[in-house]
C-alpha positions, 0 to 999 in steps of 0.5 A: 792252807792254815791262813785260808782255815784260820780266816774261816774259823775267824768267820765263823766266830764273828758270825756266831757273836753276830748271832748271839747278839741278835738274841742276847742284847736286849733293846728297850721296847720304850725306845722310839720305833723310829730312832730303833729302826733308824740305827737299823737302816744306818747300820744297813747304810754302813755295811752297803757302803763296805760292800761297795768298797770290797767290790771297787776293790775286787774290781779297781784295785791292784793286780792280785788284791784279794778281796776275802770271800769269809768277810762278803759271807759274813757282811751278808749274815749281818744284812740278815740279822739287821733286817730282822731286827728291822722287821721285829722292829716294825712288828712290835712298835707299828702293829699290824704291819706284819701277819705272823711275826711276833718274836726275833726269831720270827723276824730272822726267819722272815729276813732269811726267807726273804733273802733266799726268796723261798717265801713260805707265807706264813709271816708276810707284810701287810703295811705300806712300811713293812712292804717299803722294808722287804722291798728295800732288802730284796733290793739290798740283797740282789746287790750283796749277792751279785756282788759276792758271786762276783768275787767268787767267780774272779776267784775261780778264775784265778784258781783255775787260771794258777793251775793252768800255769803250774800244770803246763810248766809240769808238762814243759819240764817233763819234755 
């Protein structure tokens, strides 16, 4: 149980640097806006194929690999944070491809709206660029989450299927 609380609190710290880091390291606004969006796109590249690699792994890998729920949850955290930092990009260096985003945090807001699919439409795309962006995470974001329920239902499966076991050797012993 400690090992399980110890890769939460893991979890959690590494999600608050990755958050802290969202708003605290400054990027130059005389950077090109497509060198800034590329290392966001390359980021995004890197982390679809660690999570390709987690589900092959929870798929194809040796009976009882563990795949870690914290580490899925994290990775989709930052595919949030990297959208956003996608999205204030675009805002800032192509103006008018956004209506209503402004600030980072804007861009976080719109990036988890557009993740959970709860669109408030105060900030919406209006440009060809910024459409191709939010379709590109709903896309990405249909993949990480089917992928994450995934291990998680194998998970319960397993828990479900361990206790199954314990409790039918419980009932052969009191025989």
């Amino acid at each position: 149980m400690w090992r399980a609380v110890a890769r939460l609190g893991s979890a959690v710290v590494l999600g608050a640097v990755a958050v802290t880091a969202y708003f605290a390291v400054p990027y130059p606004n005389d950077l090109p806006t497509r060198l800034k969006l590329g290392t966001s796109l390359l980021g995004l590249l890197l982390l679809a194929a660690l999570m390709s690699r987690l589900v092959l792994r929870h798929f194809f890998g040796p009976v009882g690999g563990r795949v870690s729920i914290e580490l899925l949850l994290v990775a989709i955290l930052i595919s949030v944070l990297l959208f956003g930092f996608a999205y204030h990009t675009v805002a800032i260096g192509r103006p008018g491809q956004f209506l209503g985003l402004h600030t980072r945090l804007d861009a976080l807001y719109f990036s988890l709206a557009t993740m959970s699919t709860a669109g408030s439409g105060n900030i919406y795309p209006v440009g060809q660029l910024a459409r191709g962006l939010v379709v590109g995470q709903l896309i990405f974001d249909v993949a990480m989450v089917t992928a994450a329920l995934s291990v998680v239902s194998g998970r319960m499966r397993t828990w479900t299927r361990r206790r199954d076991q314990a409790e039918r050797g419980r009932r052969a012993a009191d025989r």
